[in-house]
C-alpha positions as CSV (number, residue, x, y, z in Angstrom):
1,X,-26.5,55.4,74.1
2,X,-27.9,56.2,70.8
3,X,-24.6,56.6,68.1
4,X,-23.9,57.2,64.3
5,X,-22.9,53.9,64.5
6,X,-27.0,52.7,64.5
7,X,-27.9,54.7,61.5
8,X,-25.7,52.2,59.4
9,X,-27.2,49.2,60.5
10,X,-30.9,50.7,60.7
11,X,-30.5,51.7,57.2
12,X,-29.3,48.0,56.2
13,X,-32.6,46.9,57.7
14,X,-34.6,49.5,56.4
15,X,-33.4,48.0,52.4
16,X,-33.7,44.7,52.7
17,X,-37.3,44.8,54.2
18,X,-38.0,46.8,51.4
19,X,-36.7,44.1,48.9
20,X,-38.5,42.0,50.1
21,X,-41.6,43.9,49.7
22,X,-40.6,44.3,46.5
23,X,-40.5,48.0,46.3
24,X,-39.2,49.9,43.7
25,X,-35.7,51.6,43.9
26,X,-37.0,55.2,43.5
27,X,-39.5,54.5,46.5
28,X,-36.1,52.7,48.8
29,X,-34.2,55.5,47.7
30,X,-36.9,58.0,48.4
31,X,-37.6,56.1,51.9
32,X,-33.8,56.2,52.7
33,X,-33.8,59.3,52.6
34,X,-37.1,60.3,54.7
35,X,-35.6,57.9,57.3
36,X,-32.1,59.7,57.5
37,X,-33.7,63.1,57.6
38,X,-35.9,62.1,60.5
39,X,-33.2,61.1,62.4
40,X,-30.6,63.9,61.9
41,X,-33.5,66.0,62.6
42,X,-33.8,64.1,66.1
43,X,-30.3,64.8,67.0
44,X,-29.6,61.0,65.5
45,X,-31.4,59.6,67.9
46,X,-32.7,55.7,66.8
47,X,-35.8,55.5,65.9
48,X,-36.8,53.0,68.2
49,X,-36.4,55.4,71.0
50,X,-38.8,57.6,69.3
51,X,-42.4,57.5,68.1
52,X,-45.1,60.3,67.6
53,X,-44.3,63.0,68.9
54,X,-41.2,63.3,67.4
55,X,-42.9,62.0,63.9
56,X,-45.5,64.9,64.7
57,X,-42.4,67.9,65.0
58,X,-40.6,66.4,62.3
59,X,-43.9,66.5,59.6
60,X,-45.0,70.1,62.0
61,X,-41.1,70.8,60.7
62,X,-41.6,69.9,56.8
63,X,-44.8,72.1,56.7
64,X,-44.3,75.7,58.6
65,X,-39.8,75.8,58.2
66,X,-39.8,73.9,55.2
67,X,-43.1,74.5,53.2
68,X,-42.6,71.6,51.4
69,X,-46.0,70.4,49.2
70,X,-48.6,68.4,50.5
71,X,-47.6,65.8,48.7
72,X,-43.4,65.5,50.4
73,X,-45.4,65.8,53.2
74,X,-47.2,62.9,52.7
75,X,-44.6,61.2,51.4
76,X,-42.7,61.6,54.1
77,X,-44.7,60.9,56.6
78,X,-45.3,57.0,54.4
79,X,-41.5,56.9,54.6
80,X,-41.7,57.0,58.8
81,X,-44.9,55.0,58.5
82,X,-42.9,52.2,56.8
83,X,-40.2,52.0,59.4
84,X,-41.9,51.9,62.2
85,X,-44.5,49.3,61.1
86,X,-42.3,47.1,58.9
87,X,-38.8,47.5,59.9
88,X,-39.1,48.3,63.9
89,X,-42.5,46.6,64.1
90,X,-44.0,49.0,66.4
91,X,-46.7,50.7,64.5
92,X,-46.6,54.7,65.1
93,X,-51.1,54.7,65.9
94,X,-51.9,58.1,66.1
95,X,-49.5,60.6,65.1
96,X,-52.0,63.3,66.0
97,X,-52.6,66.5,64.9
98,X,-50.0,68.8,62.8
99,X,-49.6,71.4,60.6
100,X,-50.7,70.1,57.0
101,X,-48.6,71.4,53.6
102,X,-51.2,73.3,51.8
103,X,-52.2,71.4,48.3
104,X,-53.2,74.3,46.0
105,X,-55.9,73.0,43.2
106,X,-53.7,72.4,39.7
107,X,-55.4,71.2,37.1
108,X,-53.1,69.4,34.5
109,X,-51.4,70.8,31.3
110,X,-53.2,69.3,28.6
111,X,-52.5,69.3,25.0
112,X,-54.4,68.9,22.0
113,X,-53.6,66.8,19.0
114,X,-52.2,68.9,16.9
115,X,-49.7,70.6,20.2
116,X,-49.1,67.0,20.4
117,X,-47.9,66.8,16.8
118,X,-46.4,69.8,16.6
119,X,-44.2,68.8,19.8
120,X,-43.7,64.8,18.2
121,X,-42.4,66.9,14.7
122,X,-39.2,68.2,17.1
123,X,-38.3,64.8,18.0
124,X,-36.7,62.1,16.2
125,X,-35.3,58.3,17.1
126,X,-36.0,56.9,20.3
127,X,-37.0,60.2,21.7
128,X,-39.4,60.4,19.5
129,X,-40.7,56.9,19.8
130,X,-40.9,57.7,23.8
131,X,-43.1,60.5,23.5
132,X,-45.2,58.5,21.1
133,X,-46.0,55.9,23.9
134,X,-46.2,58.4,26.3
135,X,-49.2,60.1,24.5
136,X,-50.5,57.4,22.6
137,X,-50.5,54.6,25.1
138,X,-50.4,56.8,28.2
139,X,-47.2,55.6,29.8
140,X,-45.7,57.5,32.5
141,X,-42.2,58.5,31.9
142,X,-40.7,55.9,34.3
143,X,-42.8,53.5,32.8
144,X,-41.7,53.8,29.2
145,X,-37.7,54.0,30.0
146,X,-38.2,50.2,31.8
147,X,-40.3,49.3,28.5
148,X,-38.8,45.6,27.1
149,X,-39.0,43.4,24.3
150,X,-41.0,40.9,26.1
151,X,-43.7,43.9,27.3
152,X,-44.8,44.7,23.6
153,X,-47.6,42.6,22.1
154,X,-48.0,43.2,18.2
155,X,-50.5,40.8,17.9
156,X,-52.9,42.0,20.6
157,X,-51.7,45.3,19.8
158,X,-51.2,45.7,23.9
159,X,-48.5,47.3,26.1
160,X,-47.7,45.8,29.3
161,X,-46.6,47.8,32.0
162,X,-44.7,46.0,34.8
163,X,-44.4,47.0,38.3
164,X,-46.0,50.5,37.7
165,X,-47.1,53.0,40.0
166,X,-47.7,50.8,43.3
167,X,-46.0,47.8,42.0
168,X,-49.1,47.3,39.8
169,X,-49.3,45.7,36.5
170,X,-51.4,46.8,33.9
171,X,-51.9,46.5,29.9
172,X,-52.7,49.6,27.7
173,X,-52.6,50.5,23.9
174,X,-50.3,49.9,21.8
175,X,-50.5,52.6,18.5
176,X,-50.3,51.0,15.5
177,X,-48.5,54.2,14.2
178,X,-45.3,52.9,17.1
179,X,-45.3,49.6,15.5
180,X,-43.0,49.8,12.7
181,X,-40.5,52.1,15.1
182,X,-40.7,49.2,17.6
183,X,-40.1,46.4,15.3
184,X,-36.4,48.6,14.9
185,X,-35.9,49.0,17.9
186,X,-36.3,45.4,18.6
187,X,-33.9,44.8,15.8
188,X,-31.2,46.9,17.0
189,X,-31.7,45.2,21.0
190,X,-31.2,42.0,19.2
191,X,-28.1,43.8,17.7
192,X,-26.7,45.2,20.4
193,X,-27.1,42.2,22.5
194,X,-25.4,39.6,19.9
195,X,-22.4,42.1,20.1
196,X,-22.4,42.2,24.0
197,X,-22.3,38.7,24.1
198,X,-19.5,38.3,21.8
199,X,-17.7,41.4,23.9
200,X,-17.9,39.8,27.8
201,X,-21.6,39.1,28.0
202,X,-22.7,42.5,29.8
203,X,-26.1,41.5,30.7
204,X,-29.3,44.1,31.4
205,X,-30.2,44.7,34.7
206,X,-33.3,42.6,36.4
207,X,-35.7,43.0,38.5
208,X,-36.2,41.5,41.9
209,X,-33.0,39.1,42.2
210,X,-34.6,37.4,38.8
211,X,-31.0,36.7,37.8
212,X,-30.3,34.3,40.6
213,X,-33.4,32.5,39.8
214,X,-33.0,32.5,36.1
215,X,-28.9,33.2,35.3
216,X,-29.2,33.5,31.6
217,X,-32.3,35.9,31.5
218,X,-30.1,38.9,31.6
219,X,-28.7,37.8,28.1
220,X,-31.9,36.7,26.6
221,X,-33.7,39.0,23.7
222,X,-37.1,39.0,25.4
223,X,-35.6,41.0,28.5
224,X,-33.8,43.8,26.5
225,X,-34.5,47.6,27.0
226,X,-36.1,49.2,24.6
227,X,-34.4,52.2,25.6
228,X,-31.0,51.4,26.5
229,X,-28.7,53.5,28.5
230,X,-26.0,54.7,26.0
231,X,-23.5,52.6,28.3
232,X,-23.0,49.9,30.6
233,X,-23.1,51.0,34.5
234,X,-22.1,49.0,38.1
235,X,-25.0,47.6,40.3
236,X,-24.9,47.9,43.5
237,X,-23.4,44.1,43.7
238,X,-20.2,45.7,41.5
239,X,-21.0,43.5,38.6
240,X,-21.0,45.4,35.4
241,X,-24.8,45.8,33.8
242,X,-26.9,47.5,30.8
243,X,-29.6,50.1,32.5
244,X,-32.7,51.9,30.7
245,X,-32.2,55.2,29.6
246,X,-32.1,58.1,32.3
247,X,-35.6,59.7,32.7
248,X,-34.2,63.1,32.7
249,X,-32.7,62.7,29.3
250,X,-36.4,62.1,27.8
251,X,-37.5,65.5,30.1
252,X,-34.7,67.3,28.8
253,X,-35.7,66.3,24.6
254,X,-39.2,66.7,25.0
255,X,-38.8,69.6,27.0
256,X,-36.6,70.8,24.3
257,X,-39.3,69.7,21.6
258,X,-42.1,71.7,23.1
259,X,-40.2,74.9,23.3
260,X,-39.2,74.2,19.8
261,X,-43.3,73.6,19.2
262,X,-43.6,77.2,20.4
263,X,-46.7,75.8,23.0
264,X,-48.4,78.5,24.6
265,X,-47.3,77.2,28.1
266,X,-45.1,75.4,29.5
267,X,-45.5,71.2,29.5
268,X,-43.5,68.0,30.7
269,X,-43.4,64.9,29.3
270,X,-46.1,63.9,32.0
271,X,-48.7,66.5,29.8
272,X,-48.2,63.8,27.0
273,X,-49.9,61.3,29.4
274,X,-52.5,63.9,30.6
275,X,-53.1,64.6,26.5
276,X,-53.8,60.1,26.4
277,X,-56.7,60.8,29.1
278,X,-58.2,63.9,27.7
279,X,-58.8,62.6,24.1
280,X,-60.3,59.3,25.3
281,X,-62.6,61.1,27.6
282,X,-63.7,63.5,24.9
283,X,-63.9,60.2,22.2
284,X,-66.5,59.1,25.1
285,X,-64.7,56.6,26.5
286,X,-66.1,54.8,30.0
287,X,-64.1,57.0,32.6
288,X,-63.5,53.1,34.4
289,X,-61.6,52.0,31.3
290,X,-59.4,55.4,30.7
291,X,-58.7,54.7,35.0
292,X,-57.6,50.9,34.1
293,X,-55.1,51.7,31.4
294,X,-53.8,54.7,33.3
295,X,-53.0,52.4,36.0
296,X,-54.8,55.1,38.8
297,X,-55.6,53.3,42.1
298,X,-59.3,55.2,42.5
299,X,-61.4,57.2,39.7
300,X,-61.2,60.2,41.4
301,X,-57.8,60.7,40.1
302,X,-59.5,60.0,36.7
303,X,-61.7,62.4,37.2
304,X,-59.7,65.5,37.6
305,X,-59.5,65.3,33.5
306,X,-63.2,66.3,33.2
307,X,-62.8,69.6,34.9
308,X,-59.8,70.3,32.4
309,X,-62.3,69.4,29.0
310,X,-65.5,71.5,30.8
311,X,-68.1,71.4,28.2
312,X,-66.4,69.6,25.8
313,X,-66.2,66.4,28.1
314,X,-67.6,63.3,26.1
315,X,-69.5,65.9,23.8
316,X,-71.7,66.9,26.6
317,X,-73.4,70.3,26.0
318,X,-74.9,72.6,27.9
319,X,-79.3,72.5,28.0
320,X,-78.8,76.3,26.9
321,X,-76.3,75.2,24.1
């Protein structure tokens, strides 16, 4: 007899598999929640007990009661995926046909320069620094609030991302116009951090159960944030860490910023990355090489940026003129 009992233990199951995989903690907690849904949907049912038709309702669900986007569709239907494959192991097949989440065509808010500058002009200290590497390296927001010491390169003028998008590493540009803000706020990691340790030792927090494997990384300067929550925080182990910045602190300056810039519509801190693709494409760079240092998984994502520049795409013109 399936109880709330199961859901505990499941759930247990369903995070350490994905630990293992090395998933991220957005995508467990994002999972997590997909999982539970599925089952108080099902009357909390276990899973196990369950397989595609009940999948099929619960996405059918999502689509025509919900009307959630195509893409929490989606990613729902990869949360379900996950469990039954990796965590059950007793693959779904089939889920057959359901109603799909309609995926209206958006094509992304772009900025020009000079919006750009306008919007970098409202912003000042670390904020500002942020929406620098957002727009001059192309960083996704995520991406720049894990930034460290050890990912900047002066020398080779190169960012590195770790475990982006897909648990993908990548390198991309480093502006020289960051460098001397980055060289401060190196100094002022290597400040804080010689106070922590003379104040308990509050280490940063580390990916992947690094700690265990190297003890004194948490306390080293090349493993710093670069944009360091304004105070320590509890893991999930209870031990007392240092954590990035929250993302929607960054959303809520630059959001700030480009009212402030008086835009004519609205943008996110995302447009700043969408601005990095735009202005390499119309410089005439390879669309390949603006795909590697975005870190997309195919070029068709890539592409979407040459129906936002039209005919000023790579300085293509018209036969007509």
């Amino acid at each position: 007899m399936d109880t709330h009992r199961s859901s505990p233990k499941l759930m247990d199951r369903v995070r350490a598999t994905m630990r293992v995989k090395r998933y991220s903690p957005r995508t467990e907690k994002t999972y997590c929640y997909w999982i539970r849904y599925f089952i108080r949907f099902n009357g909390v049912r276990h899973p196990a007990g369950m397989g595609g038709p009940e999948v099929r309702a619960f996405l059918e669900h999502l689509a025509v009661e919900r009307q959630v986007a195509a893409a929490t569709q989606n990613q729902a239907l990869n949360a379900l995926v996950f469990l039954y494959r990796h965590v059950l192991e007793q693959p779904l097949g089939d889920v057959g046909e359901f109603s799909r989440a309609k995926r209206p065509r958006q094509l992304p808010v772009v900025l020009s320069h000079e919006e750009v500058m306008r919007v970098l002009s409202h912003l000042s200290g670390p904020m500002h620094l942020m929406a620098t590497l957002m727009y001059g390296s192309g960083l996704r927001l995520i991406e720049t609030c894990r930034l460290r010491v050890r990912d900047i390169d002066f020398e080779r003028q190169i960012v590195t991302v770790r475990a982006g998008k897909g648990d993908k590493d990548r390198t991309t540009l480093l502006p020289a116009i960051s460098i001397p803000a980055l060289r401060q706020s190196i100094n002022v990691a290597k400040y804080q951090l010689d106070g922590r340790l003379q104040h308990g030792c509050v280490p940063v927090t580390l990916p992947h159960a690094l700690d265990r494997k190297y003890p004194n990384a948490g306390v080293s300067l090349a493993w710093q944030w670069l944009f360091p929550a304004s105070r320590p925080c509890f893991d999930d182990t209870g031990k007392v860490v240092l954590h990035h910045i929250h993302p929607t602190a960054v959303q809520r300056a630059v959001k700030h910023a480009m009212r402030a810039a008086g835009l004519s519509r609205p943008g996110s801190c995302h447009s700043l990355r969408h601005s990095f693709a735009t202005q390499l494409l119309i410089q005439g760079t390879d669309i390949r090489t603006v795909q590697e240092l975005l870190g997309h998984k195919s070029v068709e994502t890539t592409q979407i940026y040459t129906h936002v520049l039209g005919k000023g795409f790579a300085g293509v013109r018209s036969p007509l003129g």
